[in-house]
C-alpha positions as CSV (number, residue, x, y, z in Angstrom):
1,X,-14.0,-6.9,34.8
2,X,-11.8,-9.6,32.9
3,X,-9.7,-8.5,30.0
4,X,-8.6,-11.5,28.3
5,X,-9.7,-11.2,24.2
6,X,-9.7,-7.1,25.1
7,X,-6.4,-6.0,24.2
8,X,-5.4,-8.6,22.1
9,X,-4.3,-11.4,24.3
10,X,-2.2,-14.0,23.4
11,X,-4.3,-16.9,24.1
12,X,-6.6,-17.4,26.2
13,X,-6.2,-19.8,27.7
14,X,-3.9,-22.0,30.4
15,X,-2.1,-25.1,29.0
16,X,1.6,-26.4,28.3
17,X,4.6,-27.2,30.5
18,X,5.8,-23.8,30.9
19,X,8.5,-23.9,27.5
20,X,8.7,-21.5,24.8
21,X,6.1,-18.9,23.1
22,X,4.5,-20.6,19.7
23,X,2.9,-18.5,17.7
24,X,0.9,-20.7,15.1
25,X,1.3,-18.9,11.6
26,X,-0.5,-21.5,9.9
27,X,-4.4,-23.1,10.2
28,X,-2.3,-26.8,10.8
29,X,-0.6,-25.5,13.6
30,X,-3.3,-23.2,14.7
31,X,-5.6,-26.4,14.5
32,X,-2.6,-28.4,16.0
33,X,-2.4,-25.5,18.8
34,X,-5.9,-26.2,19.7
35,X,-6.4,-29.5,20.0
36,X,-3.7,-29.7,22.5
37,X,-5.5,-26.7,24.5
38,X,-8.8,-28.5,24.5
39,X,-7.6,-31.2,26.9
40,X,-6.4,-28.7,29.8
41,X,-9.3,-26.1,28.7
42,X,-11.1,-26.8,31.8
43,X,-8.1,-25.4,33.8
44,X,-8.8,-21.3,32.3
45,X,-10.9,-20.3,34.7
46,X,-8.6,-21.1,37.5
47,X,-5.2,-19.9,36.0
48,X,-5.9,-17.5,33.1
49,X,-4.4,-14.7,35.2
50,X,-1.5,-16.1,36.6
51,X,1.5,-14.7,34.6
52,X,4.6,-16.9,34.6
53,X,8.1,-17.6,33.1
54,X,7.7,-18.7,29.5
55,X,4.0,-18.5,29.6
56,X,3.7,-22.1,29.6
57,X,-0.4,-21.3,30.6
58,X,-1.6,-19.3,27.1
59,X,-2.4,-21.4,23.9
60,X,-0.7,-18.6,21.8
61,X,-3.7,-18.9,19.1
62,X,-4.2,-14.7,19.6
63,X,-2.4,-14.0,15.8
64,X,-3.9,-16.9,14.5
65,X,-7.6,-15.7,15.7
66,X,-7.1,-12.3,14.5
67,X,-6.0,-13.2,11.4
68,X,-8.7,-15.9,10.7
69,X,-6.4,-18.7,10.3
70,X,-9.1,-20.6,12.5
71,X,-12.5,-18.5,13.6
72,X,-13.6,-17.6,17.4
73,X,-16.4,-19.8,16.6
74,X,-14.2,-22.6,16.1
75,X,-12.0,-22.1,18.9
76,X,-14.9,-21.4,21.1
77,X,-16.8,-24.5,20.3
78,X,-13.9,-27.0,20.2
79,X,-13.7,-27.7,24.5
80,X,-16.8,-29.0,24.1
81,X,-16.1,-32.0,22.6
82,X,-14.3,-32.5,26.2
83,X,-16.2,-30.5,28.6
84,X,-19.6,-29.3,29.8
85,X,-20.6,-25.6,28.8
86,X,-19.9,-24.8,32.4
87,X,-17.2,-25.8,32.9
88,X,-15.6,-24.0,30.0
89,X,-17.9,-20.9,29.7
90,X,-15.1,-18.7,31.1
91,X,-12.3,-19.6,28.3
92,X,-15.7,-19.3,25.5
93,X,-16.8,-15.8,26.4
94,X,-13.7,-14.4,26.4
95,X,-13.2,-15.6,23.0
96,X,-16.3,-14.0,22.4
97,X,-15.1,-10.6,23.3
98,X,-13.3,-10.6,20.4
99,X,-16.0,-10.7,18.2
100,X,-18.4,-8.6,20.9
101,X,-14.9,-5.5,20.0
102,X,-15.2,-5.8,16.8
103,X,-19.4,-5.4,16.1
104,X,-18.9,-3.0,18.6
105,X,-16.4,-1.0,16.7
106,X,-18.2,-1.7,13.4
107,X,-21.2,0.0,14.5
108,X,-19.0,3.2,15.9
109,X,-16.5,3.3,13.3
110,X,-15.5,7.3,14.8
111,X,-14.4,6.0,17.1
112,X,-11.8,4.4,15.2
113,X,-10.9,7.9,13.8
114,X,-11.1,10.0,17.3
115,X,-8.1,7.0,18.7
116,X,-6.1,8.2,15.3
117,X,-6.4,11.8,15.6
118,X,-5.4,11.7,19.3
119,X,-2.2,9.8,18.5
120,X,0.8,12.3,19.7
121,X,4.0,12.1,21.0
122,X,4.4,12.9,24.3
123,X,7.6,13.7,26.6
124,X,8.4,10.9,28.7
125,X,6.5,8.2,26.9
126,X,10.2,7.4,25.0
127,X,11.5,6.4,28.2
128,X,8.7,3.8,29.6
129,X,8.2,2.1,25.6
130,X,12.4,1.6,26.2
131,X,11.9,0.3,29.0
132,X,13.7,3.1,31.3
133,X,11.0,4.1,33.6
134,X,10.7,4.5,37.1
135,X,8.8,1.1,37.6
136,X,10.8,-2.4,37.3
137,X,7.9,-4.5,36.2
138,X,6.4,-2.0,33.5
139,X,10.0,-1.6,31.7
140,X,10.3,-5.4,32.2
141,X,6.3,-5.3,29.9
142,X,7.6,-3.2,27.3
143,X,11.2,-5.0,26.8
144,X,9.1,-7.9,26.5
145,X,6.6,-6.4,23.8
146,X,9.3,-5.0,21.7
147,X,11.3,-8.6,22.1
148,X,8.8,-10.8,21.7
149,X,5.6,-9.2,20.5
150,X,3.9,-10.5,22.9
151,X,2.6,-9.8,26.6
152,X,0.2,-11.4,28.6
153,X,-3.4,-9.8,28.8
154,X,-3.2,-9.3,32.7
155,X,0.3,-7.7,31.8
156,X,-1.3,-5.2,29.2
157,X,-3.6,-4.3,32.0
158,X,-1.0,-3.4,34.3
159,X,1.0,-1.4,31.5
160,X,-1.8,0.3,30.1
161,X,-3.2,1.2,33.9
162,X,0.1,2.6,34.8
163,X,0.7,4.4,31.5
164,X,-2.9,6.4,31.7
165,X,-3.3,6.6,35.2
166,X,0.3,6.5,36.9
167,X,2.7,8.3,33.5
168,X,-0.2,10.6,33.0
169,X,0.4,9.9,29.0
170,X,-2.5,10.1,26.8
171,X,-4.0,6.3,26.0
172,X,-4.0,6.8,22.4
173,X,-0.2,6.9,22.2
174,X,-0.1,3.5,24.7
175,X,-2.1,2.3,22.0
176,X,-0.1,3.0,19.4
177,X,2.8,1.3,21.2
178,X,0.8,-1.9,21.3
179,X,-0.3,-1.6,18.0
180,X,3.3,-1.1,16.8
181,X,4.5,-4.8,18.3
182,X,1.7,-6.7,19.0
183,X,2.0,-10.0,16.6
184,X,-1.8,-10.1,17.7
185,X,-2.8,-6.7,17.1
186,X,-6.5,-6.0,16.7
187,X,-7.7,-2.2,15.5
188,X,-11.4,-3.5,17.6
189,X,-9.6,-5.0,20.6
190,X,-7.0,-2.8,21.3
191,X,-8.7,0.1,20.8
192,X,-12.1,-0.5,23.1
193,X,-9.6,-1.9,25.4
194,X,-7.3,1.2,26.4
195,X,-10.6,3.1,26.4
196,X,-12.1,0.4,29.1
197,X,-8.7,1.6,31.5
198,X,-9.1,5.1,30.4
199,X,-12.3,5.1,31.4
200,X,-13.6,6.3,27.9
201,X,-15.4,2.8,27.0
202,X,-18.1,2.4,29.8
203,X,-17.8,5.9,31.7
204,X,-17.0,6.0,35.3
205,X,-14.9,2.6,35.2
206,X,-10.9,3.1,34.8
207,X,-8.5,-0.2,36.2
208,X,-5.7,0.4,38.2
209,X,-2.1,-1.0,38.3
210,X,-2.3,-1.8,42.3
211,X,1.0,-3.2,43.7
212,X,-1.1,-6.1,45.7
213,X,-2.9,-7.4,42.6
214,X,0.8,-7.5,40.6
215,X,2.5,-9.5,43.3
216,X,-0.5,-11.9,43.8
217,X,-0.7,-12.9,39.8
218,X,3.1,-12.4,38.6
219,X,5.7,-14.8,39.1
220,X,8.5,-14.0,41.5
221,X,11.0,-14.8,38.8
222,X,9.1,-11.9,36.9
223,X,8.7,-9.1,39.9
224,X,11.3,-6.5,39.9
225,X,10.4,-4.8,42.9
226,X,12.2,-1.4,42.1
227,X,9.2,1.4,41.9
228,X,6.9,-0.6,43.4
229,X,5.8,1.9,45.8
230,X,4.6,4.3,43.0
231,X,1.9,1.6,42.8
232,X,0.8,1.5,46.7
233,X,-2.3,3.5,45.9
234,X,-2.9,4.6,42.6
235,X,-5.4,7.4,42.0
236,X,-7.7,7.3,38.2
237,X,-7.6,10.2,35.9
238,X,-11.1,10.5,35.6
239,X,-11.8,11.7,32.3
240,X,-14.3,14.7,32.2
241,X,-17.4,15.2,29.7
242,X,-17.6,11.6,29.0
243,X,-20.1,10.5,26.7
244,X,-21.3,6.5,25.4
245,X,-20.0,6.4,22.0
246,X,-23.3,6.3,19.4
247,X,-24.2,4.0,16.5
248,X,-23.4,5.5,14.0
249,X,-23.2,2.6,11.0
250,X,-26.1,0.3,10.9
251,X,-25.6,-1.4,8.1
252,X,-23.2,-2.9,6.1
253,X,-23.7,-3.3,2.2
254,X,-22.9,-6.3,0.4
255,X,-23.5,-7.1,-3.3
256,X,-24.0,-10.0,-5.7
257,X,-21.6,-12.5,-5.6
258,X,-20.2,-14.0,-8.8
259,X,-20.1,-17.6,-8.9
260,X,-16.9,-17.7,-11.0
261,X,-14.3,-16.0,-13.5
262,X,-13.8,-13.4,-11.2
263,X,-10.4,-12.7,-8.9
264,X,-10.4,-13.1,-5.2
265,X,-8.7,-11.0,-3.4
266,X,-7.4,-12.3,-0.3
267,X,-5.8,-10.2,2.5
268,X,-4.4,-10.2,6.0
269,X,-8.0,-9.3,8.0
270,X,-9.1,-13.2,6.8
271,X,-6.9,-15.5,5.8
272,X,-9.2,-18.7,5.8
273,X,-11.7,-18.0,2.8
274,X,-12.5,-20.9,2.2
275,X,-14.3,-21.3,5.2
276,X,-16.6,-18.5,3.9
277,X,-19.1,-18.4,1.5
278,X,-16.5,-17.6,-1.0
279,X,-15.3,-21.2,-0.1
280,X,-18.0,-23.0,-2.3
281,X,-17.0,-20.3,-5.3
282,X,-14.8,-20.6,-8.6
283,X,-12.6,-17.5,-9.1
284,X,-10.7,-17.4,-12.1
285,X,-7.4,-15.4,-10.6
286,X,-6.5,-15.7,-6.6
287,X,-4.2,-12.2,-5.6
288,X,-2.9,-12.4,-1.6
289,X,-1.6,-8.9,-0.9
290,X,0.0,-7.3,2.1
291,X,-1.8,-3.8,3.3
292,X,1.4,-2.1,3.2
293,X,1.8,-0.9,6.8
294,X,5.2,-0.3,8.5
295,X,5.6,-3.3,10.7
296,X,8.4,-4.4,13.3
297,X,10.3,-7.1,12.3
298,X,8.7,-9.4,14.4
299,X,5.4,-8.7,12.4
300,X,6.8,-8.9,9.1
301,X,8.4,-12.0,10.1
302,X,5.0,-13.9,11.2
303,X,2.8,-12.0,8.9
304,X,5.1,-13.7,6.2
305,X,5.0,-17.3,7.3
306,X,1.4,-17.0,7.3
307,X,0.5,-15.6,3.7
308,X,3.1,-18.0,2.1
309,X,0.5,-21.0,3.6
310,X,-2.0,-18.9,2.8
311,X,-0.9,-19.3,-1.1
312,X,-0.5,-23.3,-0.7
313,X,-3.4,-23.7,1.2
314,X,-6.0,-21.6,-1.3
315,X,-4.1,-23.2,-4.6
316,X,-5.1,-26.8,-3.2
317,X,-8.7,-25.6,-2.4
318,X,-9.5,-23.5,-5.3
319,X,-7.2,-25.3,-7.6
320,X,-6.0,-22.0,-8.9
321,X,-2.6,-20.5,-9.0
322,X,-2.4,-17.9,-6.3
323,X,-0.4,-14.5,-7.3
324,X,1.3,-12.9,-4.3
325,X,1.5,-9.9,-4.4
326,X,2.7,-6.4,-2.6
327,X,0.5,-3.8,-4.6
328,X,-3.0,-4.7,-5.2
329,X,-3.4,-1.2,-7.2
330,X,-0.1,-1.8,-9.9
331,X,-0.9,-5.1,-10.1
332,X,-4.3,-4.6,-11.4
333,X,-3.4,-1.4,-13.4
334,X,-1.0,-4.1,-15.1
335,X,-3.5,-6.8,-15.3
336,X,-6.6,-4.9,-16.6
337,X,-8.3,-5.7,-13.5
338,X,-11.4,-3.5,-12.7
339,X,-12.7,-5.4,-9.6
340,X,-12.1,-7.7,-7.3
341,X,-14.2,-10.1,-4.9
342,X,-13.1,-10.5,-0.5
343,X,-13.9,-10.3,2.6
344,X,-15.0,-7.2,4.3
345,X,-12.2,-5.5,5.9
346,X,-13.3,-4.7,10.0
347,X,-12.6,-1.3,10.9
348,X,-9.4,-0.4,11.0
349,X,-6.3,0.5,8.6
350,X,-7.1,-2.0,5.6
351,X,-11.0,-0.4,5.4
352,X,-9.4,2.9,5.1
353,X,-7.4,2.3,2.6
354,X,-10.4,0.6,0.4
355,X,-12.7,3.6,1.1
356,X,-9.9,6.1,-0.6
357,X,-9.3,3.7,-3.8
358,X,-10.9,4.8,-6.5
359,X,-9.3,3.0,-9.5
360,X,-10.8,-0.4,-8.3
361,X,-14.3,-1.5,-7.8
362,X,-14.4,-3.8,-4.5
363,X,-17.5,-6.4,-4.3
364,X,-16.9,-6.8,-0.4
365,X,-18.5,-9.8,1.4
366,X,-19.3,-10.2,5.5
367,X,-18.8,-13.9,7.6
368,X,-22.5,-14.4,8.0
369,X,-21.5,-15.2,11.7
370,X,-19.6,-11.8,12.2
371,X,-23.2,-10.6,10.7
372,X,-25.2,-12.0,12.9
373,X,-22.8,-11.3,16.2
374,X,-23.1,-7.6,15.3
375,X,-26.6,-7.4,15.6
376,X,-25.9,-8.0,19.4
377,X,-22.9,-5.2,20.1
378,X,-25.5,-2.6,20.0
379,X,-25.1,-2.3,24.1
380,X,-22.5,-3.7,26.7
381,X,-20.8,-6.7,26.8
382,X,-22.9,-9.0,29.4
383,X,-25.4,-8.0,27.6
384,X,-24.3,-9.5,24.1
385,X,-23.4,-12.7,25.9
386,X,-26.6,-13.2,27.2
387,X,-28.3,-12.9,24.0
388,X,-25.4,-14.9,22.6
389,X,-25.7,-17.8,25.0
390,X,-29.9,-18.4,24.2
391,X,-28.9,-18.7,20.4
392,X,-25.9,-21.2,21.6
393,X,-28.5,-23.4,23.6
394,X,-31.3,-23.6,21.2
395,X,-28.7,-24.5,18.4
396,X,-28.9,-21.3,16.5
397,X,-25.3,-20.6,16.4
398,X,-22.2,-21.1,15.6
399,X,-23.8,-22.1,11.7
400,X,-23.2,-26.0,10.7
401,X,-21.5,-26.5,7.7
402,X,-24.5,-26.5,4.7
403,X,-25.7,-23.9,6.6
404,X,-25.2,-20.1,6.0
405,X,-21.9,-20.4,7.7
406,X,-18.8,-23.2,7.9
407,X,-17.8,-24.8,11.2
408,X,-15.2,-26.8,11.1
């Protein structure tokens, strides 16, 4: 079972001449970042799991996806302007499982809630997230999260195999070490994804860290051999009682837009609104906020490059002066703001926060695309696809401009 768009990846996707990580914190680059990819795109299927010095085979578009600087849609659909559907069906559907994560998290939002009420420190997970365990290449993984914020998705396999099934350390605090670093962290993705290796997300199937499958895709530059052996033949936790997670949130209410005089809030779960229905819109105030969430540095650092194009970008499209902002509460309590106008939060820390306002009326909107992809999480993953592939063949989706969506 492939993981890539599962726990976050950075990219998806082989290209490049093996130089440095670039993490594209603004749509131009992200757009940039793309069109390079989409010449080489044909390569994925072939070398997606091959993990190398300087990771010269990932497009790095991961925190750009998340963050809606460009849609999955968009990436999805822009090899084919090169390639058959064939050819590059690999690289689109596991784009796709981004947005397969997060309608399935949407319509389960406990179990959002069970992965943060199971969060608790543990002896000996300190050791393995510095990087002083008994296994060479899993301290090399977690040196390389906390440096960089980044790690390959075959690499978050491995350290998320071994952390569950080798360290015996509850997933939920793995997750919680990923969610602390990743410059790509998803609440959907990560989530759904250490409860795949857990065995929790489809029960009965766990991964393993084997020691053959790590020297077959890692680079010998990469594979400290030290512990190896703890890896020969790996044995699954099976977890006991396990039950498929229920629907438990069918719909998801929307209201009346405004066509204008209204403020738009804008926040880190979309930064591309205009490439929404509130695109074609006139707001009479623009406020960009940050969620407020402790961050690494690394985090804070991209996060920051991103919202200040976020600000340019929205002023030129709305022709509105944007307000940045770090309280969305004092600054409306100063303003005389009652409501505000935005995209639906997905599940995860920013919807939270929302549902436990109550000075502040939010008139919350949904991508019409993320709609209609949601419909199809109800069951597993193949499944979605298939249903997802007749709509992509008769035309159906992703939306044309005009349409009740924006490609671009």
């Amino acid at each position: 079972m492939v993981f890539l768009g599962r726990i976050g990846d950075c990219g998806d996707e082989g290209w490049g001449d093996g130089g440095g990580m670039n993490f594209a914190a603004t749509r131009e680059e992200a757009l940039d970042q793309l069109e390079s990819f989409v010449g080489v795109s044909g390569r994925y299927g072939r070398d997606r799991n091959q993990v190398v010095p300087g990771h010269g085979n990932v497009s790095c578009l991961s925190a750009a996806i998340r963050h809606r600087l460009v849609t999955e849609w968009e990436v999805a659909e822009a090899p084919l302007v090169r390639y058959a559907a064939s050819t590059v069906e690999k690289f689109r559907q596991e784009v796709y499982w981004r947005c397969y994560w997060k309608g399935w998290l949407s319509l389960r939002p406990q179990v959002w809630d069970e992965y943060l009420g199971g969060i608790k420190e543990l002896e000996g997970a300190g050791a393995i997230r510095e990087g002083r365990g008994p296994v060479g290449v899993m301290n090399g993984f977690a040196d390389e999260l906390r440096e960089t914020g980044y790690l390959h998705n075959h690499a978050r396999m491995w350290f998320a195999a071994y952390w569950v099934h080798v360290a015996s350390l509850p997933w939920e605090l793995g997750a919680k070490f990923f969610e602390d670093h990743l410059l790509d962290f998803d609440p959907a993705s990560n989530v759904c994804s250490w409860r795949w290796v857990a065995g929790l997300q489809t029960p009965g199937k766990t991964y393993l860290p084997r020691r053959g499958n790590i020297e077959k895709y890692l680079h010998p530059d990469l594979l400290d051999s030290g512990g190896l052996e703890v890896l020969e033949s790996p044995v699954a936790l099976m977890p006991e009682g396990v039950k498929r997670a229920e629907v438990t949130r069918v719909d998801l209410p929307e209201n009346e837009l405004p066509k204008e005089g209204f403020v738009l809030w804008i926040h880190e779960e979309d930064l591309n609104p205009e490439s929404s229905v509130l695109g074609g819109l006139k707001p009479g105030r623009i406020v960009v906020t940050e969620d407020g969430l402790e961050r690494s540095a690394l985090q804070r650092e991209w996060l920051g490059r991103a919202l200040d194009e976020v600000v340019r970008r929205v002023e030129k499209h709305y022709g509105v002066r944007v307000e940045r902002v770090g309280s969305l509460i004092e600054w409306a309590e100063e303003n005389g703001v009652k409501g505000v106008v935005g995209m639906r939060p997905e599940v995860g820390y920013l919807r939270d926060w929302v549902g436990e306002v109550r000075t502040l009326d939010f008139n919350l909107v949904v991508r019409a695309e993320d709609r209609y992809l949601r419909g199809f999480a109800k069951g597993g993953f193949f499944g979605f696809w298939k249903k997802l592939q007749g709509k992509m063949k008769t035309g159906e989706f992703p939306f044309e401009r005009g349409g009740s969506g924006m490609l671009f």
